[in-house]
N, C-alpha and C positions, 0 to 999 in steps of 0.2 A: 420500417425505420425504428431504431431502436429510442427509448426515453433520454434525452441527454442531459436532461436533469439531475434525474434519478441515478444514471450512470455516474455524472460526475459526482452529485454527493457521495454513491458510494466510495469510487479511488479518492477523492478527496479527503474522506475520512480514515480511507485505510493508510494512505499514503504520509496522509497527515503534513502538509508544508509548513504549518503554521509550527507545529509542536520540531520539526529540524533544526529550526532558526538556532534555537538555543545549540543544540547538536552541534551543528557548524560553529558556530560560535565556540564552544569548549577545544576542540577539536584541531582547530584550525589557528587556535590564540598566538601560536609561536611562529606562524608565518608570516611572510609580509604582503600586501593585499595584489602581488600578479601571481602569488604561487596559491592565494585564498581561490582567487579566479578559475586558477588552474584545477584544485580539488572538487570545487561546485562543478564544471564540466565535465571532466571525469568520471564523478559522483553521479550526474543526471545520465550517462553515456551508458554505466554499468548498469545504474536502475534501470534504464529503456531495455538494453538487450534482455536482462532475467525475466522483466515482463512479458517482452516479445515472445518471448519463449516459450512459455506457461501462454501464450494465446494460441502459438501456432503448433507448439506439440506436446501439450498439458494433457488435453484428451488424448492424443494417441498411445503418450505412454500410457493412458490409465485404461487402455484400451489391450495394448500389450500384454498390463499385469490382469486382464480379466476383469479389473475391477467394474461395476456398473456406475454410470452418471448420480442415480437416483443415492446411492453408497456416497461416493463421493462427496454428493452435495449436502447429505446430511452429517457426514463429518468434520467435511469444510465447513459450513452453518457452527456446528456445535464450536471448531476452534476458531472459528472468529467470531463467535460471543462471546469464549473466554478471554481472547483480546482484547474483545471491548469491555470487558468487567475488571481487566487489569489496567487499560486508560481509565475508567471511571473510578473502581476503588482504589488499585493498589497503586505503585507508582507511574507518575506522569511517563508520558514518554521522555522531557528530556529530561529529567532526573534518573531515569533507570541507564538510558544507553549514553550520557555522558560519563558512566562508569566504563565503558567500552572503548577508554581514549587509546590511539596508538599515533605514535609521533612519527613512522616512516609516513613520508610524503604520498606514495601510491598507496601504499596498506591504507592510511588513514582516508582517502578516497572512497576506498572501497571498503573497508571494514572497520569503525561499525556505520560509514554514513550512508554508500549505496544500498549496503546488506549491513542489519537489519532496517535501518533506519530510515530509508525512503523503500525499499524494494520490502518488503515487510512481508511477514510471513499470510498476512492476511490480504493483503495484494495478490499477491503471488496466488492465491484461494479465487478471490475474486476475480483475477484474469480468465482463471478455466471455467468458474460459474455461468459467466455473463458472456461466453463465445461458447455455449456447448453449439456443436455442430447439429443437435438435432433440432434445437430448438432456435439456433439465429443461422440467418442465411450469412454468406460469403460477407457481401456487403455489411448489413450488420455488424460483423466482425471487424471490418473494415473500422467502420465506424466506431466501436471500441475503443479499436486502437490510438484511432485518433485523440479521443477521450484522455487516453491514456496518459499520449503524448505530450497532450495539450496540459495535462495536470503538471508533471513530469517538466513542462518549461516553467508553468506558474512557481515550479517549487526553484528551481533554477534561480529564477527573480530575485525571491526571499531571500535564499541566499548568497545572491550579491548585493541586497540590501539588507543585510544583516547586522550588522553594527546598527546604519538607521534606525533598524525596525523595535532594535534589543531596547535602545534608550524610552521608545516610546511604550511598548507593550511588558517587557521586563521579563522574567521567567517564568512569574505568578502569571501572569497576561498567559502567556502561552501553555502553561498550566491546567490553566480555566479551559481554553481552548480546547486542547487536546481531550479534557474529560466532557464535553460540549458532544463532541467527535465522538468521542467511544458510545456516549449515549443513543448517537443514530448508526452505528455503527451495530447497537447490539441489534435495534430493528429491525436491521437487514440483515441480519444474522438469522434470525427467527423466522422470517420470510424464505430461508432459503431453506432449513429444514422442513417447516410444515409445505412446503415446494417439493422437495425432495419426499417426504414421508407421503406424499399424496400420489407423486410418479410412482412409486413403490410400488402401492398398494397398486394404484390400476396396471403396472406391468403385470403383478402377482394373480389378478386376476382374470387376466389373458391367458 
């Protein structure tokens, strides 16, 4: 049985629900609140499939391209700790990708809220990390997924409580958050190279 703690903090952070609110919010300002509804589901529908994806056949393309897990995972580790050094130093999440507005109705669903901004390039990392086949059984993965899911609604919420949430927390609030977030995010970034750098070494000396 997999940590569902640890799991959830990780998609939690990478996912980041809290730091979208603003996103949606910029993004979504010119509509009126049944077509708001409409892009939030949309938006969670596309983020679930890219993830699903990267659970169910992340390793086999990397498997395809030759690549090795232990490779993999200390690449993915290394770009998502430069993820999390750009939510902690450089700009927040929703100040970078509210630069990303696009005013068609589906585009703006899907690009920039599903991708990058819920479905995140460090999600997407962490889907294949936390389901490698050699190291979690079926189940497990199962389990994952749920995780995933289960983040994936929570961010859904936020975003139809969005307006609510903005008055209360503000963008500085979400702000703080998002670099809160990067800071565990880089942890587990670091855990999954010296993870990886260790697989390495004891394949190398088989």
């Amino acid at each position: 049985m997999i940590d569902f703690i640890a799991v959830f903090i990780t998609f939690f952070a990478v996912i980041d629900p809290i730091g979208t609110i603003p996103v949606f919010i910029a993004v979504t300002d010119q509509y009126d609140n049944k077509t708001k509804r409409r892009i939030a589901l949309l938006a969670t529908a596309v983020s679930a499939c890219v993830l699903l994806f990267f659970v169910v056949a992340g390793e086999i393309v990397l498997n395809a391209l030759s690549i090795p897990l232990p490779a993999f995972q200390i690449s993915g580790g290394i770009v998502l700790f430069l993820f999390a050094l750009n939510m902690i130093f450089g700009d927040s999440k929703p100040e970078e990708e509210i630069r990303l507005l696009d005013k068609s109705h589906k585009e703006t669903a899907i690009f920039p809220l599903a991708v990058p901004s819920i479905a995140s390039p460090g999600a997407m990392l962490a889907a294949v990390l936390l389901t490698k086949n050699s190291v979690f059984t079926l189940w497990e993965q199962v389990q994952t997924s749920l995780v995933i899911l289960g983040v994936l609604v929570l961010t859904y919420i936020l975003m139809l409580l969005a307006g609510f949430i903005n008055k209360h927390i503000g963008s500085s609030g979400a702000s703080v958050i998002s670099r809160v977030m990067g800071l565990i995010l880089s942890s587990v970034a670091t855990t999954n190279i010296l993870s990886g750098l260790g697989e390495y070494y004891t394949f190398a000396q088989l």
